[in-house]
NUTOR-290029 format. One record per residue: residue number from 1; chain; x, y, z of N, C-alpha, C in turn. Coordinates in Angstrom, 1 decimal. Example, Ala and Ser with C-alpha at 12.3 -4.5 7.8 and 13.67 -1.06 7.14 Angstrom:
2
+-----+-------+--------+--------+--------+--------+---------+--------+--------+--------+--------+
:   n : chain :  neast : nnorth :    nup : caeast : canorth :   caup :  ceast : cnorth :    cup :
+-----+-------+--------+--------+--------+--------+---------+--------+--------+--------+--------+
:   1 :     A :   13.2 :   -5.7 :    7.8 :   12.3 :    -4.5 :    7.8 :   13.2 :   -3.3 :    7.8 :
:   2 :     A :   12.8 :   -2.2 :    7.1 :   13.7 :    -1.1 :    7.1 :   12.9 :    0.0 :    7.9 :
+-----+-------+--------+--------+--------+--------+---------+--------+--------+--------+--------+
//
This chain:
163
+-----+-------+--------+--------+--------+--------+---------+--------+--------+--------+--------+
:   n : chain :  neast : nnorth :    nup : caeast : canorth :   caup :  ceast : cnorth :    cup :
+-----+-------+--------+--------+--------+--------+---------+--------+--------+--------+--------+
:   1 :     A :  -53.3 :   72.6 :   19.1 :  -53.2 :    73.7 :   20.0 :  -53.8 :   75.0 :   19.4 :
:   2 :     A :  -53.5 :   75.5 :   18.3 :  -54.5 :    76.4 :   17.7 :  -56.3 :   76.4 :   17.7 :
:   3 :     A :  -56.7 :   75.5 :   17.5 :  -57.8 :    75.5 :   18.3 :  -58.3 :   75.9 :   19.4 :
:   4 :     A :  -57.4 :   75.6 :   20.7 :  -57.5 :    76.2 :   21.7 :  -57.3 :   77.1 :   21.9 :
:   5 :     A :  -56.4 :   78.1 :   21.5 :  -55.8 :    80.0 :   21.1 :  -57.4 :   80.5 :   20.6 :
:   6 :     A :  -57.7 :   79.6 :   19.3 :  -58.4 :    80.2 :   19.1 :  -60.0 :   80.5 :   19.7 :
:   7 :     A :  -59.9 :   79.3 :   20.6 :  -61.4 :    79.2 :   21.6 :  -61.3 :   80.4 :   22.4 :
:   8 :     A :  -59.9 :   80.2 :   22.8 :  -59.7 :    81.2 :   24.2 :  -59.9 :   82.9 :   23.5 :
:   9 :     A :  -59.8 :   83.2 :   22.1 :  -59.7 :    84.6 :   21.6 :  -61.3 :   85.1 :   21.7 :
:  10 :     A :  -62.1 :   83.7 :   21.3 :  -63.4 :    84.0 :   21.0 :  -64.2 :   84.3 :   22.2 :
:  11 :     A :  -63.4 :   83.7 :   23.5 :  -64.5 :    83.7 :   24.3 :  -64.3 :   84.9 :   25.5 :
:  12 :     A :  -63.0 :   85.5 :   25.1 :  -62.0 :    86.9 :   25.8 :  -62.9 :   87.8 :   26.5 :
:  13 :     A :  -64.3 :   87.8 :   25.9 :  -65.3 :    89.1 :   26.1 :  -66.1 :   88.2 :   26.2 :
:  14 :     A :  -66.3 :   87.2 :   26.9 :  -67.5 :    86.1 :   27.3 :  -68.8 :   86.2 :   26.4 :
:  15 :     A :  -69.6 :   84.7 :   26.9 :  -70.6 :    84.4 :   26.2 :  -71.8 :   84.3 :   26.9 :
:  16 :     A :  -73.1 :   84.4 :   26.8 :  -73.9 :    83.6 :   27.6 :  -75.4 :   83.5 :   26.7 :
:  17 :     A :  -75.9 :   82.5 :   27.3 :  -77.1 :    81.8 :   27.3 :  -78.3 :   82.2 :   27.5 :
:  18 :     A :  -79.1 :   82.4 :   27.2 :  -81.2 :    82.7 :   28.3 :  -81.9 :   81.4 :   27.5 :
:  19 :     A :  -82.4 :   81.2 :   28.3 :  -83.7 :    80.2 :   28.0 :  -85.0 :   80.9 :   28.8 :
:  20 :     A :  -86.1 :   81.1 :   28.0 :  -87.3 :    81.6 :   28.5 :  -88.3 :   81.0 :   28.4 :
:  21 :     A :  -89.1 :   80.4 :   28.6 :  -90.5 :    79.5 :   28.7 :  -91.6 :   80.4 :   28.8 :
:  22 :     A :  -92.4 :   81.3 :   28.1 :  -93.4 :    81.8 :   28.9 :  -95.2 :   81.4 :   28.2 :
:  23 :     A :  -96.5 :   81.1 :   28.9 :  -97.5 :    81.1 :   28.1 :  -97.9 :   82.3 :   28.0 :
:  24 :     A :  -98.6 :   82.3 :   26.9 :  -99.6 :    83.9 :   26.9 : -101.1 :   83.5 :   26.3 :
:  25 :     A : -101.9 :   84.2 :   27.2 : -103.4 :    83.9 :   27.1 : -103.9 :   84.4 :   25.9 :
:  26 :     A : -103.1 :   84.3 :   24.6 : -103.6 :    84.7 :   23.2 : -103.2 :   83.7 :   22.5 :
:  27 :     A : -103.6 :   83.7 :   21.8 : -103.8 :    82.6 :   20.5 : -102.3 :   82.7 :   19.7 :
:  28 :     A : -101.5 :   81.6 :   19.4 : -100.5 :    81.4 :   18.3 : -100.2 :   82.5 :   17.0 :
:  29 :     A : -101.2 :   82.9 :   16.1 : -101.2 :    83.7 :   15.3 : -100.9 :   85.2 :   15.7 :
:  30 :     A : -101.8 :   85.5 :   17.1 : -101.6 :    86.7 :   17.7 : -100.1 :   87.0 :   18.2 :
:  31 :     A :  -99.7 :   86.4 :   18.4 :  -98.1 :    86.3 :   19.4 :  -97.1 :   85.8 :   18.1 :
:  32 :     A :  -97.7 :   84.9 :   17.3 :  -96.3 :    85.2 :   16.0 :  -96.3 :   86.7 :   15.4 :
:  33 :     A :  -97.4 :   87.4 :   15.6 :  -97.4 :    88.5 :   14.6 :  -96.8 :   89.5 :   15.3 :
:  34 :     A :  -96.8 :   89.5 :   16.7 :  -96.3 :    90.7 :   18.0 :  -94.1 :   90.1 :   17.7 :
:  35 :     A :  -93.7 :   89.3 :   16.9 :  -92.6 :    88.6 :   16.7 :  -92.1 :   89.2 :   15.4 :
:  36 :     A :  -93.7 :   88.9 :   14.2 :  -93.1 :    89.5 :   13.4 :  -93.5 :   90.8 :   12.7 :
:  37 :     A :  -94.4 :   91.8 :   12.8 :  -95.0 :    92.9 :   12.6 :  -94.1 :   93.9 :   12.9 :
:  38 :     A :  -93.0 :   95.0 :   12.3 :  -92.5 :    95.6 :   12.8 :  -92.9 :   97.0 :   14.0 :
:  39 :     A :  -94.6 :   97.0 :   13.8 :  -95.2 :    98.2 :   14.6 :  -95.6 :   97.2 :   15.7 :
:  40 :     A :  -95.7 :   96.4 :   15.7 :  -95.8 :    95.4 :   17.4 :  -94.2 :   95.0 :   18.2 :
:  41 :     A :  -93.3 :   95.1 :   17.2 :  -92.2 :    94.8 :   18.0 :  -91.9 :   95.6 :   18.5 :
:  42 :     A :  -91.9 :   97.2 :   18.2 :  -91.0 :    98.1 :   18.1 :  -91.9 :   98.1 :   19.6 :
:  43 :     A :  -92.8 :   98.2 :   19.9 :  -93.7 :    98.2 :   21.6 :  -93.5 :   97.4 :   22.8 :
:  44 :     A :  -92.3 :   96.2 :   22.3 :  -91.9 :    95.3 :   23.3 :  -90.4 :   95.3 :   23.1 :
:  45 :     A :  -89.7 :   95.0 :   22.2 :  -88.7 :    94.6 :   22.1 :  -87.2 :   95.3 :   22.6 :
:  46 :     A :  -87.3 :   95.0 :   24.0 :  -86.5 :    96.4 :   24.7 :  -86.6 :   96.5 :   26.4 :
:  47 :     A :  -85.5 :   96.2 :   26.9 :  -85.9 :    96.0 :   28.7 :  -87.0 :   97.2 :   28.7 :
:  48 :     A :  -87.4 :   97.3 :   30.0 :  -88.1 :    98.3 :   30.3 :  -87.4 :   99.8 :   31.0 :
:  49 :     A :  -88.7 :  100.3 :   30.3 :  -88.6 :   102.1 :   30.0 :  -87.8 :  102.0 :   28.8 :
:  50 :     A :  -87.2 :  101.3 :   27.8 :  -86.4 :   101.6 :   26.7 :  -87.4 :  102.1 :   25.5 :
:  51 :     A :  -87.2 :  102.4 :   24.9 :  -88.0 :   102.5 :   23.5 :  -87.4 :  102.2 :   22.0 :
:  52 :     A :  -87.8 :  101.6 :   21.4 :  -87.5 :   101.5 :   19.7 :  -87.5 :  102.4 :   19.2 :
:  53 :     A :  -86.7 :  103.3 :   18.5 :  -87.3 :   104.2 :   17.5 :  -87.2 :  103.6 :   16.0 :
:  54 :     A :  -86.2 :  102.9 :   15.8 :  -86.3 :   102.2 :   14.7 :  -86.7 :  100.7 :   14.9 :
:  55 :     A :  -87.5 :  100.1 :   14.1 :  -87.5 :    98.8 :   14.3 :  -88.2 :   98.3 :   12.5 :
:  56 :     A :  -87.1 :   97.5 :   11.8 :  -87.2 :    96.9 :   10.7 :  -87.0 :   95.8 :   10.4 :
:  57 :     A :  -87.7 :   95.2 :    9.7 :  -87.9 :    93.8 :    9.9 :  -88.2 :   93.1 :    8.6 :
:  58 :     A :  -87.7 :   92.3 :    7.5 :  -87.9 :    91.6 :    6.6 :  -88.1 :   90.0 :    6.9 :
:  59 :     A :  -89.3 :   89.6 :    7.5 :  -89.6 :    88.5 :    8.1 :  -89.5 :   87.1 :    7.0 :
:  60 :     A :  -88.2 :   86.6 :    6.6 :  -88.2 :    85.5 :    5.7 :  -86.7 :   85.1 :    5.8 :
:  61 :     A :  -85.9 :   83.8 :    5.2 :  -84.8 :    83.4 :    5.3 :  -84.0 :   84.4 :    4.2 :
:  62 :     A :  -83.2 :   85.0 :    4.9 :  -81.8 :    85.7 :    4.5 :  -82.7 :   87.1 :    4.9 :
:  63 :     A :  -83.5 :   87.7 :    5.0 :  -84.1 :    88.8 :    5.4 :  -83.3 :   89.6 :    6.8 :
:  64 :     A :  -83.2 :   90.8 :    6.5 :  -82.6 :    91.4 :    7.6 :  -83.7 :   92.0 :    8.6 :
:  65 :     A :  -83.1 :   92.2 :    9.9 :  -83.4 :    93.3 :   10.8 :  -83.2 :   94.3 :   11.3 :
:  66 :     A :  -83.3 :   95.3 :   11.6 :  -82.5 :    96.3 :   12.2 :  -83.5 :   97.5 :   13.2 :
:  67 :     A :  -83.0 :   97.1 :   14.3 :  -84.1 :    97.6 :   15.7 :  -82.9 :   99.0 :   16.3 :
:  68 :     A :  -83.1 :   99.8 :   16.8 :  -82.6 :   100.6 :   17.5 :  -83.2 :  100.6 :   18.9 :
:  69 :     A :  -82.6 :  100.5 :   19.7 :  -83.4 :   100.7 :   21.2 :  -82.5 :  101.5 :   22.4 :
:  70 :     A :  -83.3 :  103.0 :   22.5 :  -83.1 :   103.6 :   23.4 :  -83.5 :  104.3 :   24.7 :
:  71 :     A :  -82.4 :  104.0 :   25.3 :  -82.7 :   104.0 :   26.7 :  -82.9 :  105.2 :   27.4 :
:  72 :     A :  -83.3 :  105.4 :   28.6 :  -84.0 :   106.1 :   29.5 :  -82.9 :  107.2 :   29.5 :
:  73 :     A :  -81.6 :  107.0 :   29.2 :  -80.8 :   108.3 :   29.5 :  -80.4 :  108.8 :   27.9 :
:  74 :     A :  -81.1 :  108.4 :   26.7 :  -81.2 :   108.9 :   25.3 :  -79.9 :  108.1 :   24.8 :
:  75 :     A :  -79.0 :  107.0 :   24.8 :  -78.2 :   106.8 :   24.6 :  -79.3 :  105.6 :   23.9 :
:  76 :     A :  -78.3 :  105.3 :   22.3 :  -79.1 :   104.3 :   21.4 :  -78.4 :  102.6 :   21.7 :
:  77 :     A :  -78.9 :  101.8 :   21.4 :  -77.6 :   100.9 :   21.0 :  -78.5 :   99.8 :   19.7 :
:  78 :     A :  -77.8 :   99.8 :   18.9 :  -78.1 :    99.4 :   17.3 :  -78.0 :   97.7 :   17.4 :
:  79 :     A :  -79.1 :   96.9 :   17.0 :  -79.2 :    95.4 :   16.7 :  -79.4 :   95.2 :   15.5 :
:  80 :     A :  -78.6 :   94.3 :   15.0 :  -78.6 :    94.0 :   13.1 :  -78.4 :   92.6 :   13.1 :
:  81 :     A :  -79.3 :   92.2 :   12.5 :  -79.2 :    90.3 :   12.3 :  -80.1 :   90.2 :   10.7 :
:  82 :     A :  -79.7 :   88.4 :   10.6 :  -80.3 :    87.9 :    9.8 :  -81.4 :   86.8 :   10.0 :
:  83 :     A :  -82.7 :   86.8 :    9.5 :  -83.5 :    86.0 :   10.1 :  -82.9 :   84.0 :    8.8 :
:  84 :     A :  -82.7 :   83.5 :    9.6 :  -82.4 :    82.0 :    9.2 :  -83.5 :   81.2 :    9.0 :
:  85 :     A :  -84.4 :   81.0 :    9.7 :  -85.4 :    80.1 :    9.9 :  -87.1 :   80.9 :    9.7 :
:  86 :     A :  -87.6 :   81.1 :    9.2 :  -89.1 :    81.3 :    9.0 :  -90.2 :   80.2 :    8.9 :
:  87 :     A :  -90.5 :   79.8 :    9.6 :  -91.6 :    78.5 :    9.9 :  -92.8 :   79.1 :   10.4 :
:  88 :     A :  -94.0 :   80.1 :    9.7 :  -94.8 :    80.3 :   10.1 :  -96.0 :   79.3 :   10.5 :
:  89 :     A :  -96.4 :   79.6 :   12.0 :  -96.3 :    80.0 :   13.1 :  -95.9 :   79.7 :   13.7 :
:  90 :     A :  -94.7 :   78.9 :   13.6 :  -94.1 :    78.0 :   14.2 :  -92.8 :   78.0 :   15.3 :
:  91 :     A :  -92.0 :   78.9 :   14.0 :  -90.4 :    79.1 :   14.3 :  -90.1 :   80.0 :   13.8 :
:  92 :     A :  -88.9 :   80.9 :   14.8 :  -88.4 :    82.0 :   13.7 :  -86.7 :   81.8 :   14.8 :
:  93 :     A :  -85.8 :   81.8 :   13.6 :  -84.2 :    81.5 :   14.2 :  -83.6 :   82.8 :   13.6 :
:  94 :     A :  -83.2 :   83.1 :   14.5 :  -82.3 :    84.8 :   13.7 :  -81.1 :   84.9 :   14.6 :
:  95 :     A :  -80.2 :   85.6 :   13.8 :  -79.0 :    86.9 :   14.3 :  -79.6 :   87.9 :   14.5 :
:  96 :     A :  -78.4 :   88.1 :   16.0 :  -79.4 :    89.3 :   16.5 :  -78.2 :   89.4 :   17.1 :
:  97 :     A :  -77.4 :   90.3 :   16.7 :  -76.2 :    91.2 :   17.3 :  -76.3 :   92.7 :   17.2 :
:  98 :     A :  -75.4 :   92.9 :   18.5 :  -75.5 :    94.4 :   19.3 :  -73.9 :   94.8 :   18.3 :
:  99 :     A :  -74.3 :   96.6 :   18.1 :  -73.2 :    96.7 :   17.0 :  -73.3 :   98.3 :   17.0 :
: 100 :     A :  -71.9 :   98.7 :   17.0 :  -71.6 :   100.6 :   17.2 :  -72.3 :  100.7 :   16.2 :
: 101 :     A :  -72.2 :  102.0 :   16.2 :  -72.2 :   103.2 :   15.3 :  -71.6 :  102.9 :   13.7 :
: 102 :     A :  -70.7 :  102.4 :   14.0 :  -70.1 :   102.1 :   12.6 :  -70.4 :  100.5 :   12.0 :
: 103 :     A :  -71.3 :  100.2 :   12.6 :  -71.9 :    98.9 :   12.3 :  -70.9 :   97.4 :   12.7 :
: 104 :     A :  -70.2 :   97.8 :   13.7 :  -69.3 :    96.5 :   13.9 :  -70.1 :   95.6 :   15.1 :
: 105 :     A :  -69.8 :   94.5 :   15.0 :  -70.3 :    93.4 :   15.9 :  -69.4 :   94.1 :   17.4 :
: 106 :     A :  -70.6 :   94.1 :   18.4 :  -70.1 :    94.3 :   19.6 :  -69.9 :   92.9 :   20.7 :
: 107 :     A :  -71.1 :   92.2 :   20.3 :  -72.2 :    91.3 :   20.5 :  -72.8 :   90.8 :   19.5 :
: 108 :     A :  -72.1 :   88.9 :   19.1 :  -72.9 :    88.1 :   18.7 :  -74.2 :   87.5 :   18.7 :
: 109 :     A :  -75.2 :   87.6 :   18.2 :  -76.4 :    86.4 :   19.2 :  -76.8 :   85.7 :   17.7 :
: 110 :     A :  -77.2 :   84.6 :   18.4 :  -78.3 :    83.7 :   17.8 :  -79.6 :   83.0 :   18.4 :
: 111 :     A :  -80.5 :   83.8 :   18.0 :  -81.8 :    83.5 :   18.9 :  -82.9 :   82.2 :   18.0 :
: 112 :     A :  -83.1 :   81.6 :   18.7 :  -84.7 :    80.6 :   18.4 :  -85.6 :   80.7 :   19.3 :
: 113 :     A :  -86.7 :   80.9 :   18.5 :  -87.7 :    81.2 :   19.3 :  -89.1 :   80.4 :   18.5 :
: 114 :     A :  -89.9 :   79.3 :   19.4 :  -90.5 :    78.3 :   18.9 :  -92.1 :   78.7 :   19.5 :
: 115 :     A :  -93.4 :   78.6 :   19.0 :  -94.8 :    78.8 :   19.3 :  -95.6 :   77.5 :   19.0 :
: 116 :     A :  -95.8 :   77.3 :   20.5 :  -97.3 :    76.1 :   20.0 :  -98.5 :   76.3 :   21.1 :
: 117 :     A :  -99.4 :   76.3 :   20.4 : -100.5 :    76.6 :   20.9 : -101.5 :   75.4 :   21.4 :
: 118 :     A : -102.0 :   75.6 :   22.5 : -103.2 :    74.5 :   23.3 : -103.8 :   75.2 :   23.8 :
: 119 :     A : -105.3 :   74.9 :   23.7 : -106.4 :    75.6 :   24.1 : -106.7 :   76.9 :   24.4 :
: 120 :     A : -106.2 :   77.7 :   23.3 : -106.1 :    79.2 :   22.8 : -104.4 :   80.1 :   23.8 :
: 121 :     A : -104.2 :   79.4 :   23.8 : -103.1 :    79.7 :   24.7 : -101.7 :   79.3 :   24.6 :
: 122 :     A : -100.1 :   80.2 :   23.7 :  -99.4 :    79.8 :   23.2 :  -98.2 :   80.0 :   24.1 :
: 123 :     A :  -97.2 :   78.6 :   23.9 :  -96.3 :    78.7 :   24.9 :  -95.2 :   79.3 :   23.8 :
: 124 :     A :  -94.2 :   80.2 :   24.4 :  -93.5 :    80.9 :   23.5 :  -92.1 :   80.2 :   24.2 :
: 125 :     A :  -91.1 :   79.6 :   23.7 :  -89.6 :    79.0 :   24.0 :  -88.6 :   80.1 :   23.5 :
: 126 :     A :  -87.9 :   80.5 :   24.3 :  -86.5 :    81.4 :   23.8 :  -85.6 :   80.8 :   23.6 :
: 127 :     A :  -84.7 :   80.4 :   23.1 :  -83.2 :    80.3 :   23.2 :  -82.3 :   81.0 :   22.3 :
: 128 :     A :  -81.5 :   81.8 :   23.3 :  -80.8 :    82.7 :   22.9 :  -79.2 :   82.7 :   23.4 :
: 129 :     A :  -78.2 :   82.8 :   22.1 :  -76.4 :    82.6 :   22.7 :  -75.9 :   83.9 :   22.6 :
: 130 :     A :  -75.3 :   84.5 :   22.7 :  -74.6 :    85.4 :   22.4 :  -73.0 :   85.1 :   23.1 :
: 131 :     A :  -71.7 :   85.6 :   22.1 :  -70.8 :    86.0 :   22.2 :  -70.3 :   87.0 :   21.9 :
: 132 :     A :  -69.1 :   87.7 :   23.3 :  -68.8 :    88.9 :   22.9 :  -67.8 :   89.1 :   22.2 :
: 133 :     A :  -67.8 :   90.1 :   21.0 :  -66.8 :    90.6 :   20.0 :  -66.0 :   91.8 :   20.8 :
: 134 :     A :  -66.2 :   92.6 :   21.8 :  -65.8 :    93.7 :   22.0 :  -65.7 :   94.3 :   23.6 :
: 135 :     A :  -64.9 :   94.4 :   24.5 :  -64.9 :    94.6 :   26.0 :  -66.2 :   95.1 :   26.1 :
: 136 :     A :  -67.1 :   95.6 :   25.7 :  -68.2 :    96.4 :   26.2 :  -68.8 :   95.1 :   26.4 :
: 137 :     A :  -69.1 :   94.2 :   25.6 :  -69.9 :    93.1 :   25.4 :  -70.3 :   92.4 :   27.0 :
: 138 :     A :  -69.0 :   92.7 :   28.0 :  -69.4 :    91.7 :   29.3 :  -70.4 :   92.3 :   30.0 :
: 139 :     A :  -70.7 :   93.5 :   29.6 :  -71.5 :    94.8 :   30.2 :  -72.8 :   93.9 :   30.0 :
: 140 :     A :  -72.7 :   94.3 :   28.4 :  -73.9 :    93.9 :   27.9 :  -74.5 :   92.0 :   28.2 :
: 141 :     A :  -73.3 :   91.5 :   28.2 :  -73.9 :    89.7 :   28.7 :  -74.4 :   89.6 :   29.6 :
: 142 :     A :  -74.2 :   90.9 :   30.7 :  -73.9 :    90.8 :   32.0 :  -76.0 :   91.4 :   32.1 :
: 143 :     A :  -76.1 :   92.0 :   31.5 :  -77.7 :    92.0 :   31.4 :  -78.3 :   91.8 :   30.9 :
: 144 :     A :  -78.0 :   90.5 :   30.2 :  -78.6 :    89.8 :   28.7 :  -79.9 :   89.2 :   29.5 :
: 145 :     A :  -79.6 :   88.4 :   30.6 :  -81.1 :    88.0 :   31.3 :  -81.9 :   88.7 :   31.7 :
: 146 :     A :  -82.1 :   89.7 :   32.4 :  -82.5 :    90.7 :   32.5 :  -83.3 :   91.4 :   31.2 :
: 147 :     A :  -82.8 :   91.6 :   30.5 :  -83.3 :    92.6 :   29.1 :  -84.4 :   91.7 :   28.5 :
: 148 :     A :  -83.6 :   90.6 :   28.7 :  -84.7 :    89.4 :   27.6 :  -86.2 :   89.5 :   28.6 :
: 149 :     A :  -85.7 :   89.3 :   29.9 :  -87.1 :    89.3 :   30.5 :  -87.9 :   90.2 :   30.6 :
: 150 :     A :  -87.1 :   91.4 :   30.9 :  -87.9 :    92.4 :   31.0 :  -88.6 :   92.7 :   29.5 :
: 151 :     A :  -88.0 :   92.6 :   28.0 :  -88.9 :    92.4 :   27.0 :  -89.9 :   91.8 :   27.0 :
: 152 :     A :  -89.7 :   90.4 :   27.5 :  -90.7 :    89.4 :   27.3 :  -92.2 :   89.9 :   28.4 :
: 153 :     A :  -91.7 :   90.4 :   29.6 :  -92.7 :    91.0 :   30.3 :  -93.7 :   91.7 :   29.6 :
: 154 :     A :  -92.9 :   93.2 :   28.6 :  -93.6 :    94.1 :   28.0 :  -95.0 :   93.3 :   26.9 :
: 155 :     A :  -94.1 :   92.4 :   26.3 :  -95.0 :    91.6 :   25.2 :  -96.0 :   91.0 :   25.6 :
: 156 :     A :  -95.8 :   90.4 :   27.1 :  -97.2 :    89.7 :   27.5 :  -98.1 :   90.8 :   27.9 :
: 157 :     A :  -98.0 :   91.4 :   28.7 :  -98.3 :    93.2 :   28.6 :  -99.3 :   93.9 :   27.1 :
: 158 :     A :  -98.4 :   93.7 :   26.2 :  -99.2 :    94.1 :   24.8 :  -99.5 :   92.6 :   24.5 :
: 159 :     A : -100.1 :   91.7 :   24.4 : -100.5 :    90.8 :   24.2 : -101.9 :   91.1 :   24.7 :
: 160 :     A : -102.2 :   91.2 :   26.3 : -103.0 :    91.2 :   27.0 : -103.9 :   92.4 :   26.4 :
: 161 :     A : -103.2 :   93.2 :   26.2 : -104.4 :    94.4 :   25.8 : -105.0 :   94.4 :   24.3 :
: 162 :     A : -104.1 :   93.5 :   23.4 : -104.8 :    93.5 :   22.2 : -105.3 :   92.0 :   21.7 :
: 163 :     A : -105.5 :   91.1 :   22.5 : -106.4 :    89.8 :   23.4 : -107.5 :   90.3 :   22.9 :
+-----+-------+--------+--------+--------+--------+---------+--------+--------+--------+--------+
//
């Protein structure tokens, strides 16, 4: 029975899923580096009209991240993870949780995100979970699809112009 108390504590502030499929008419190496280059992320990684002002990135296993992305009404909200997986150009598996001011988990994630390329042209796979640690979090689950796409929009976007 404790097991179940404790499923039901974890999942209080709900969880959810994205899966994204997208191709982009640039080459594998071009689209890993827009993933892992911190001056290419900080240009996509963010629904739209948002901006990065911080975006840090130690691209290797146990390497951290740390993106800031603020939105249209100057209000920040801070993402801190650990990258797991480095498979260049392959794979990259990271934490990626949403977190105050005082660096607490608001929002759990764990993202994978897989590249294979055919005939100059790379399919990028998302899969991303997140659970929430904190009431705000349903907010934020609640536009977790949304954000992801609207990011992934931006990147095909900068993909296209530096193609």
């Amino acid at each position: 029975m404790s097991g179940a108390s404790a499923k039901s504590a974890v999942n209080q502030f709900g969880e959810g899923t994205v899966e994204i499929v997208r191709v982009f008419a640039a080459p594998r190496a071009l689209v890993w580096q827009a993933w892992t280059n911190p001056k290419m992320m900080a240009q996509w990684f963010a629904p739209k009209h948002f901006t990065n002002p911080v975006c840090e990135l130690d691209v290797r296993p146990g390497g951290k991240l740390r993106i800031v992305m603020r939105g249209p009404d100057g209000n920040e909200y801070p993402c801190a993870g650990v990258f797991r997986e480095v498979v260049k150009p392959e794979r990259l598996v990271f934490t990626n949780n949403a977190v105050d001011g005082d660096g607490k988990n608001l929002l759990e994630g764990l993202t994978t995100v897989t590249f294979t390329e055919q005939g100059g042209k790379t399919t990028m796979t998302l899969h991303t979970h997140a659970v929430g640690r904190a009431p705000i979090a349903k907010q934020m689950l609640a536009g977790m699809e949304a954000g992801w796409t609207q990011s992934i929009d931006k990147l095909e976007e900068l993909l296209k112009n530096a193609a």
